[in-house]
PQR file of N, CA, C, O and H, with PARSE charges and radii, in Angstrom:
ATOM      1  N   UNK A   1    -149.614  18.861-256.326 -0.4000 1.5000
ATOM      2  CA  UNK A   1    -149.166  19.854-255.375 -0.0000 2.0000
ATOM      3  C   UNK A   1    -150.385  20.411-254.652  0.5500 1.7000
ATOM      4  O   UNK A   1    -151.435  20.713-255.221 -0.5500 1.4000
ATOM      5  N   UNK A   2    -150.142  20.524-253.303 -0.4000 1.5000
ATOM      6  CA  UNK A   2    -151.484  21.196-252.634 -0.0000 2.0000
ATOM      7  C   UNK A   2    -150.785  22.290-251.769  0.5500 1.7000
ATOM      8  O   UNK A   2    -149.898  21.878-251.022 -0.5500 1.4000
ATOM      9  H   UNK A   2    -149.290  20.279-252.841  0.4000 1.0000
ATOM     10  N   UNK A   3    -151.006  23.368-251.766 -0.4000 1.5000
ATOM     11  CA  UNK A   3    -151.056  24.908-251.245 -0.0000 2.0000
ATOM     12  C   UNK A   3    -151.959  25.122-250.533  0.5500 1.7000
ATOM     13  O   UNK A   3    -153.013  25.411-251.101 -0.5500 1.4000
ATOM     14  H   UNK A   3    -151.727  23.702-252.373  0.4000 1.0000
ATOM     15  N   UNK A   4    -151.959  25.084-249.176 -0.4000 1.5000
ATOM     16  CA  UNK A   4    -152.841  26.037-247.994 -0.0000 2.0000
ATOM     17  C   UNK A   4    -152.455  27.160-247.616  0.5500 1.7000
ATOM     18  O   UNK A   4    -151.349  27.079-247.082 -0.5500 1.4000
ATOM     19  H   UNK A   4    -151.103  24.850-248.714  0.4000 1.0000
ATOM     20  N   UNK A   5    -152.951  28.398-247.656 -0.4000 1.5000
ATOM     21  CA  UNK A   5    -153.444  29.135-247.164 -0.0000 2.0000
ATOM     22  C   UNK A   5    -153.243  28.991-245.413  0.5500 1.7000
ATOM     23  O   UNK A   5    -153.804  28.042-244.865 -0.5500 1.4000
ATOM     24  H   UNK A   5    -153.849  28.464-248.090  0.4000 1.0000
ATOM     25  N   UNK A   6    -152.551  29.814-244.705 -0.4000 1.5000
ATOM     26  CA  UNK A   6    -152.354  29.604-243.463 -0.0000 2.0000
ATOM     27  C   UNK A   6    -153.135  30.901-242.620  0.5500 1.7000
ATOM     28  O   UNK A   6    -154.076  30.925-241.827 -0.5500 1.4000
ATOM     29  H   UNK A   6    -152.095  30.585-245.150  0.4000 1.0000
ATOM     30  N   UNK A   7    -152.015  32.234-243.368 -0.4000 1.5000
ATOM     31  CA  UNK A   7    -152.060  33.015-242.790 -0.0000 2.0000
ATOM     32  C   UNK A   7    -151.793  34.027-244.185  0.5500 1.7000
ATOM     33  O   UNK A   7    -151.102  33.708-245.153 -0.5500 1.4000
ATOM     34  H   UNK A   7    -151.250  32.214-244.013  0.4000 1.0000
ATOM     35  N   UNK A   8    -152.697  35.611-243.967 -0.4000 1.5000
ATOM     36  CA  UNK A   8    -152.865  35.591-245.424 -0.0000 2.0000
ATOM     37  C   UNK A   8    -152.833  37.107-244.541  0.5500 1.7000
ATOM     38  O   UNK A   8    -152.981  37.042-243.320 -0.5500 1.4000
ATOM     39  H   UNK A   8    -153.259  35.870-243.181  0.4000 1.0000
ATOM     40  N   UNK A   9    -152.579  38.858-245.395 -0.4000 1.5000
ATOM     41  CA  UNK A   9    -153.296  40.080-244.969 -0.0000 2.0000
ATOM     42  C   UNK A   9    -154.459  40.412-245.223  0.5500 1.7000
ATOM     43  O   UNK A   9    -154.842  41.523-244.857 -0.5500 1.4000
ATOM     44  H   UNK A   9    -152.459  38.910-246.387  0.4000 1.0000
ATOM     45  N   UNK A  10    -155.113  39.752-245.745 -0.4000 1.5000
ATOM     46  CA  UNK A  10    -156.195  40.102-246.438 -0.0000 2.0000
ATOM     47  C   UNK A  10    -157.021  39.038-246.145  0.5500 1.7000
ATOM     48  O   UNK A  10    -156.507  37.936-246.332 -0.5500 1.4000
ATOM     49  H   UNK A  10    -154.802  38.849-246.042  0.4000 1.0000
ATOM     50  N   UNK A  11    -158.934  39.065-245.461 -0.4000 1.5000
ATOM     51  CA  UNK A  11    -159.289  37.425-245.970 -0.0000 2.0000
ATOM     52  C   UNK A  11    -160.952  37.719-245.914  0.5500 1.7000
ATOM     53  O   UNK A  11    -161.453  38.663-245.304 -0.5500 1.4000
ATOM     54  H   UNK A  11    -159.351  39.960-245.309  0.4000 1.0000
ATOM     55  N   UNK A  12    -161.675  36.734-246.659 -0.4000 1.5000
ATOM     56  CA  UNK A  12    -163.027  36.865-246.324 -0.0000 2.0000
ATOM     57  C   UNK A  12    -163.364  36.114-245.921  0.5500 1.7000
ATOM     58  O   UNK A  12    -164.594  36.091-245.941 -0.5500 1.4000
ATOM     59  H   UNK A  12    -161.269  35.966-247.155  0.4000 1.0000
ATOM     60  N   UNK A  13    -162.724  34.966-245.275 -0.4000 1.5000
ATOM     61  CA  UNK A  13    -163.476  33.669-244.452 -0.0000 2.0000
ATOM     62  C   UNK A  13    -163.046  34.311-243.139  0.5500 1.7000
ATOM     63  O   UNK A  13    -162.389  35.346-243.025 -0.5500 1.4000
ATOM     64  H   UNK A  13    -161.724  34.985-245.259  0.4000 1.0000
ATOM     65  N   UNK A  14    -163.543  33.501-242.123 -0.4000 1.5000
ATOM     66  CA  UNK A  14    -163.517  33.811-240.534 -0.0000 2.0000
ATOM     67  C   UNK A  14    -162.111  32.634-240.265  0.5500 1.7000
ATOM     68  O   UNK A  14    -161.263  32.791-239.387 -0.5500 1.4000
ATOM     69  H   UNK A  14    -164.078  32.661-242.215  0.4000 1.0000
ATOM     70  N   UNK A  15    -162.146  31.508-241.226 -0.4000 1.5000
ATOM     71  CA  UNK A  15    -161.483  30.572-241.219 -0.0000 2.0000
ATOM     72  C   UNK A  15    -159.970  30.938-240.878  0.5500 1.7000
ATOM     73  O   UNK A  15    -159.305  30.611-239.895 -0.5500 1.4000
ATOM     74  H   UNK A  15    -162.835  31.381-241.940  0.4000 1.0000
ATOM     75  N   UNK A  16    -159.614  31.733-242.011 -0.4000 1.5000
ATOM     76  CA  UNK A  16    -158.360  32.350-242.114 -0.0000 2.0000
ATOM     77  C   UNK A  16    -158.257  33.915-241.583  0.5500 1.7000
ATOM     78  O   UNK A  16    -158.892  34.960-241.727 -0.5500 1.4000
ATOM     79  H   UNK A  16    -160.154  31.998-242.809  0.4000 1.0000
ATOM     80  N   UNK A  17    -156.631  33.276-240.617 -0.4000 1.5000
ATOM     81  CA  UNK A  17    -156.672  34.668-239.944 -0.0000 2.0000
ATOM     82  C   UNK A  17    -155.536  35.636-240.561  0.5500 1.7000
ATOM     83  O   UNK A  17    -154.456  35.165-240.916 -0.5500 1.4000
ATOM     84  H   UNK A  17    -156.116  32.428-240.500  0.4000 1.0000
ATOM     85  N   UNK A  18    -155.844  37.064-240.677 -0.4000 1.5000
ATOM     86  CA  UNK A  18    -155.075  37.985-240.982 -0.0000 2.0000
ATOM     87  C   UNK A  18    -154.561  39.079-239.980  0.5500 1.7000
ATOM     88  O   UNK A  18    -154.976  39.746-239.032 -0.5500 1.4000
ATOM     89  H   UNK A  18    -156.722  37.446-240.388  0.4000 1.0000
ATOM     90  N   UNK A  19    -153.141  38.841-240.906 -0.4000 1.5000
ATOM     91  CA  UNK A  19    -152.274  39.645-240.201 -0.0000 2.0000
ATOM     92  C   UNK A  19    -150.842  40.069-241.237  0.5500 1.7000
ATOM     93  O   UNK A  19    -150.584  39.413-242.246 -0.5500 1.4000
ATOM     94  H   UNK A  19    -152.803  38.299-241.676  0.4000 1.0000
ATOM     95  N   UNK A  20    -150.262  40.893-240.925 -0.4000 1.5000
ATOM     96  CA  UNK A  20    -149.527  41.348-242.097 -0.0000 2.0000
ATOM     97  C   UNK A  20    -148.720  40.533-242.783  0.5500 1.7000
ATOM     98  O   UNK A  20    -148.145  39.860-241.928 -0.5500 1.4000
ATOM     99  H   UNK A  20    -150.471  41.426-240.106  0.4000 1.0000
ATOM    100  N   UNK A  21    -148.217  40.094-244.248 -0.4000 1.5000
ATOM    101  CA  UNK A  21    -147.487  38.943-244.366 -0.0000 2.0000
ATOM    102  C   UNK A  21    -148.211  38.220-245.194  0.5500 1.7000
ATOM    103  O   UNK A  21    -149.205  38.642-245.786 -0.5500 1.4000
ATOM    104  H   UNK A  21    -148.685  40.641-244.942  0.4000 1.0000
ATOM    105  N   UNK A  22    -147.551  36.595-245.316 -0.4000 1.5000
ATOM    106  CA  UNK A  22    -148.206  35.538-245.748 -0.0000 2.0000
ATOM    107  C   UNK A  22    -147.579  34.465-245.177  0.5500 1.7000
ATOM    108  O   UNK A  22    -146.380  34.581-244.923 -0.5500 1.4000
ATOM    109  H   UNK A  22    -146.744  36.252-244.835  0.4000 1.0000
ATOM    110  N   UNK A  23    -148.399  32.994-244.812 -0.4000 1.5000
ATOM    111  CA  UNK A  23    -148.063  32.023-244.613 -0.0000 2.0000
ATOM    112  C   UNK A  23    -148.242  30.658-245.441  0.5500 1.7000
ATOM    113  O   UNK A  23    -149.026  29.904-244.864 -0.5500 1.4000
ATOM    114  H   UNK A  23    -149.373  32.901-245.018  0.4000 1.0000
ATOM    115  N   UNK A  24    -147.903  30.314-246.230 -0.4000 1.5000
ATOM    116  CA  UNK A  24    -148.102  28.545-247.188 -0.0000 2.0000
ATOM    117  C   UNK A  24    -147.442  27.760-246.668  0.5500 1.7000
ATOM    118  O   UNK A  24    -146.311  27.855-246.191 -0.5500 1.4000
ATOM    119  H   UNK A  24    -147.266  30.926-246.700  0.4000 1.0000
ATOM    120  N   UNK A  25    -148.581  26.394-246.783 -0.4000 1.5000
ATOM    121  CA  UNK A  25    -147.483  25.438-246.283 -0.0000 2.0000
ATOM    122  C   UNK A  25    -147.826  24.783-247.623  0.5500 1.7000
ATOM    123  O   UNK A  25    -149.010  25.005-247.872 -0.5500 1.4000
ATOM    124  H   UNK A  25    -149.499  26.317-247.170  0.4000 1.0000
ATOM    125  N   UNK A  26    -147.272  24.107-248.514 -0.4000 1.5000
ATOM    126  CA  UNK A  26    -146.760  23.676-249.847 -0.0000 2.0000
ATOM    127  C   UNK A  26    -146.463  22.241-249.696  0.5500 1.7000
ATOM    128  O   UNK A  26    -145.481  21.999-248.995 -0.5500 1.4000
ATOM    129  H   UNK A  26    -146.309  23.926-248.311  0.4000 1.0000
ATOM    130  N   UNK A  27    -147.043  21.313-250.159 -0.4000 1.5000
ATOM    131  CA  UNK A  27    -146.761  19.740-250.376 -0.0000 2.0000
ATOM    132  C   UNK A  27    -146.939  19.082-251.616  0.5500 1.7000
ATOM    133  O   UNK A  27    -148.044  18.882-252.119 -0.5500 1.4000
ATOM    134  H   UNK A  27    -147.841  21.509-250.728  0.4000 1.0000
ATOM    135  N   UNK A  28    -146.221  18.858-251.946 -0.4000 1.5000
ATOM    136  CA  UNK A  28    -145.590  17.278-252.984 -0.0000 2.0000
ATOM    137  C   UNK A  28    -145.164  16.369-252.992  0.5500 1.7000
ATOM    138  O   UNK A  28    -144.629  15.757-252.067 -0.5500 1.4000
ATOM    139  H   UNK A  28    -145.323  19.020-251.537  0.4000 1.0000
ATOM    140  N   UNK A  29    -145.335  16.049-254.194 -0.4000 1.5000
ATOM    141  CA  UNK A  29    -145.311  14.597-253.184 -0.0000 2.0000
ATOM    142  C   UNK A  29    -143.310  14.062-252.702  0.5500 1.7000
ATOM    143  O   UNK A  29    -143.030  12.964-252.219 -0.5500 1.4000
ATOM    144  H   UNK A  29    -145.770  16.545-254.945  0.4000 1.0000
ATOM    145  N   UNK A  30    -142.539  14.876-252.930 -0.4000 1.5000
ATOM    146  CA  UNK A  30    -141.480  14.502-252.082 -0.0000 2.0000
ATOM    147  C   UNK A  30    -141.407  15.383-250.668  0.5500 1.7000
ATOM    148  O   UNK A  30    -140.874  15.044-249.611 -0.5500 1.4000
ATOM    149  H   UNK A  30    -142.766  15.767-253.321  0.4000 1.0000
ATOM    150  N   UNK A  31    -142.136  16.663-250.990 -0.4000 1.5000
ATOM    151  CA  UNK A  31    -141.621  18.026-250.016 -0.0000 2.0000
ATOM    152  C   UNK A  31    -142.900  18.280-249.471  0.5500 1.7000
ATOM    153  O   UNK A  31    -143.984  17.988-249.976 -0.5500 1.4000
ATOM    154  H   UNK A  31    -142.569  16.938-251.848  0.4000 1.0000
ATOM    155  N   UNK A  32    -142.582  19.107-247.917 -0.4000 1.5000
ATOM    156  CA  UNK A  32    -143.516  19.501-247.104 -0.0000 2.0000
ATOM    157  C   UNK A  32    -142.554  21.018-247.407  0.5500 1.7000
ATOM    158  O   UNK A  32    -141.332  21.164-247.397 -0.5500 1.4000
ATOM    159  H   UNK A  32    -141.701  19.344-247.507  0.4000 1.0000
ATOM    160  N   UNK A  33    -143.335  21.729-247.592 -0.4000 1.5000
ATOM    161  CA  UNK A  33    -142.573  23.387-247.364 -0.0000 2.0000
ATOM    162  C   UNK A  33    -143.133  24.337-246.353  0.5500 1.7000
ATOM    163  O   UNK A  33    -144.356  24.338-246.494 -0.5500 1.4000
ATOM    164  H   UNK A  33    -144.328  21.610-247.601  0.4000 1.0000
ATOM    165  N   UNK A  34    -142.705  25.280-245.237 -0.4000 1.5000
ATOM    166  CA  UNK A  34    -143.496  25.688-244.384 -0.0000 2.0000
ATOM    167  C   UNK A  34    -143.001  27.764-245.126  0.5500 1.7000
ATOM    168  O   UNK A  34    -142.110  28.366-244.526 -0.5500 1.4000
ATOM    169  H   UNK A  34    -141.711  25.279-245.123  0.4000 1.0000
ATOM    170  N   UNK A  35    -143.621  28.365-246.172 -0.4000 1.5000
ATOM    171  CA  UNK A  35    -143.532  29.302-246.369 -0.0000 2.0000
ATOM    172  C   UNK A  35    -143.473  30.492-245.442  0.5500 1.7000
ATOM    173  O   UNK A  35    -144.703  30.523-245.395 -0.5500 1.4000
ATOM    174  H   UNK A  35    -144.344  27.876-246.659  0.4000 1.0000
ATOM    175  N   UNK A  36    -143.198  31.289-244.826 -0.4000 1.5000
ATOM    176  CA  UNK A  36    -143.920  32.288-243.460 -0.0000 2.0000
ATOM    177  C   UNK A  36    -142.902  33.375-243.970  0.5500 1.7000
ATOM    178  O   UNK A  36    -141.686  33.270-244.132 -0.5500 1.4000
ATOM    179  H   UNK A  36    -142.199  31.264-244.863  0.4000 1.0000
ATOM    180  N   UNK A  37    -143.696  34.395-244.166 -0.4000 1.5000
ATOM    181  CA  UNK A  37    -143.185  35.686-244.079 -0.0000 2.0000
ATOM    182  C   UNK A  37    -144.119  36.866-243.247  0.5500 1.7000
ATOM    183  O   UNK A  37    -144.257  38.082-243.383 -0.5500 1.4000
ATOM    184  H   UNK A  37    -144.684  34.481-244.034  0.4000 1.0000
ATOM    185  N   UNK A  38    -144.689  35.824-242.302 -0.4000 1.5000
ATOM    186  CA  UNK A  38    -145.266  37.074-241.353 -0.0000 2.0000
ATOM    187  C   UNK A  38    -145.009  37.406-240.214  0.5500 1.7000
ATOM    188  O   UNK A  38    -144.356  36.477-239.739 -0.5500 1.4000
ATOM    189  H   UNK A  38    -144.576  34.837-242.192  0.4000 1.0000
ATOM    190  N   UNK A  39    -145.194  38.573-239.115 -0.4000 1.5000
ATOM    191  CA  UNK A  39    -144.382  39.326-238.545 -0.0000 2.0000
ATOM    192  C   UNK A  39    -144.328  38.662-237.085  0.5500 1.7000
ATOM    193  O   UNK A  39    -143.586  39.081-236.197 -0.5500 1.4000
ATOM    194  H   UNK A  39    -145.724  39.328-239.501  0.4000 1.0000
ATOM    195  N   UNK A  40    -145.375  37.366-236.915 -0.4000 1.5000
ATOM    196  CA  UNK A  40    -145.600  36.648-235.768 -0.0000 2.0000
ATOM    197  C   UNK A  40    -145.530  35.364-235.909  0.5500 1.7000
ATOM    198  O   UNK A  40    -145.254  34.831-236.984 -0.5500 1.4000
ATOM    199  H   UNK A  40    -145.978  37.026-237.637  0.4000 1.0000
ATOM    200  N   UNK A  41    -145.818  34.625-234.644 -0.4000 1.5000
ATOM    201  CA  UNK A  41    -146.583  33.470-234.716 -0.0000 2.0000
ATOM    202  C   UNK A  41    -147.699  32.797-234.820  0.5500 1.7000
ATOM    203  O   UNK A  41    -147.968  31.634-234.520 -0.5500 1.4000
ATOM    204  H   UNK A  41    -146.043  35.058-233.771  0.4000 1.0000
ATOM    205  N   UNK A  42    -148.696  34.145-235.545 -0.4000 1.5000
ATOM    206  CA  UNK A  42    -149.800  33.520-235.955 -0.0000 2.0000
ATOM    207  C   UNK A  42    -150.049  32.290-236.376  0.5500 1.7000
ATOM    208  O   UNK A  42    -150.958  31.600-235.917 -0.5500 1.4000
ATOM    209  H   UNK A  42    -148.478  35.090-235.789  0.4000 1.0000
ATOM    210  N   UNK A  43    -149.012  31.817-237.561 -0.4000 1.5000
ATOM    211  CA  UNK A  43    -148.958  30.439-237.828 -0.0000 2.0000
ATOM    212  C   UNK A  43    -149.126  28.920-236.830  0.5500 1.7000
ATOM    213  O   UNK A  43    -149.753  27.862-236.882 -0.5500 1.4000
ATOM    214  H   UNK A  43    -148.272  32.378-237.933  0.4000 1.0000
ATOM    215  N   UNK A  44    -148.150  29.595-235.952 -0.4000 1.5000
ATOM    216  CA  UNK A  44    -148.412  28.520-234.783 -0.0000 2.0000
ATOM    217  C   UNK A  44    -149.367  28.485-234.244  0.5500 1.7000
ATOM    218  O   UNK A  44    -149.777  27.369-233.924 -0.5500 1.4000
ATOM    219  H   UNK A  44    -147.641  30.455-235.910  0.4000 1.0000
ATOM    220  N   UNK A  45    -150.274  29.838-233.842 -0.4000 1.5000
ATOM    221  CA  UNK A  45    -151.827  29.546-233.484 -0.0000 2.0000
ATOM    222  C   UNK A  45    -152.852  29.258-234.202  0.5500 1.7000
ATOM    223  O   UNK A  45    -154.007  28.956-233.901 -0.5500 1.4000
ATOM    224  H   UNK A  45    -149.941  30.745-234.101  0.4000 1.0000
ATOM    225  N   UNK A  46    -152.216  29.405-235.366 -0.4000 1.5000
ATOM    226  CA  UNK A  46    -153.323  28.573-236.009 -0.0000 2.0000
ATOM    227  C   UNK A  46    -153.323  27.292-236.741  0.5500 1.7000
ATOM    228  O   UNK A  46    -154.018  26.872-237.667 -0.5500 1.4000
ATOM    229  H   UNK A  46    -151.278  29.651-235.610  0.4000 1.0000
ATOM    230  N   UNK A  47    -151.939  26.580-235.780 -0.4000 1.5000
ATOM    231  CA  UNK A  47    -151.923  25.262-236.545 -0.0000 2.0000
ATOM    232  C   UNK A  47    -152.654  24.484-235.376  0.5500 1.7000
ATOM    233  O   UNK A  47    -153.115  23.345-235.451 -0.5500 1.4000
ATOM    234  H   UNK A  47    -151.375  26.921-235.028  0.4000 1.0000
ATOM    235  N   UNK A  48    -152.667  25.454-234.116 -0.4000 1.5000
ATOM    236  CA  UNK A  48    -153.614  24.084-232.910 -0.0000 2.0000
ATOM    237  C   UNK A  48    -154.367  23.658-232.793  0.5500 1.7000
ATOM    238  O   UNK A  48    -154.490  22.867-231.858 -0.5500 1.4000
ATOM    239  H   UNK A  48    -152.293  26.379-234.055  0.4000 1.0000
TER
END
């Protein structure tokens, strides 16, 4: 199973951006999961 880190409230890299919420995207090897419980589309800007 591999867990990224998308979008997080809290962060100390520059990498990852914060904003209220959380975002995982979750893979196994049958499933892609797109987690998002945050208040935007941060996710989408930071998948480009």
């Amino acid at each position: 199973m591999i867990v990224t880190t998308l979008v997080e409230n809290t962060t100390l890299s520059k990498e990852i951006k914060n904003t209220h919420g959380l975002c995982l995207h979750i893979e196994t090897l049958n499933h892609k999961i797109l987690f998002d419980l945050g208040p935007d589309d941060l996710f989408i800007r930071k998948s480009e």
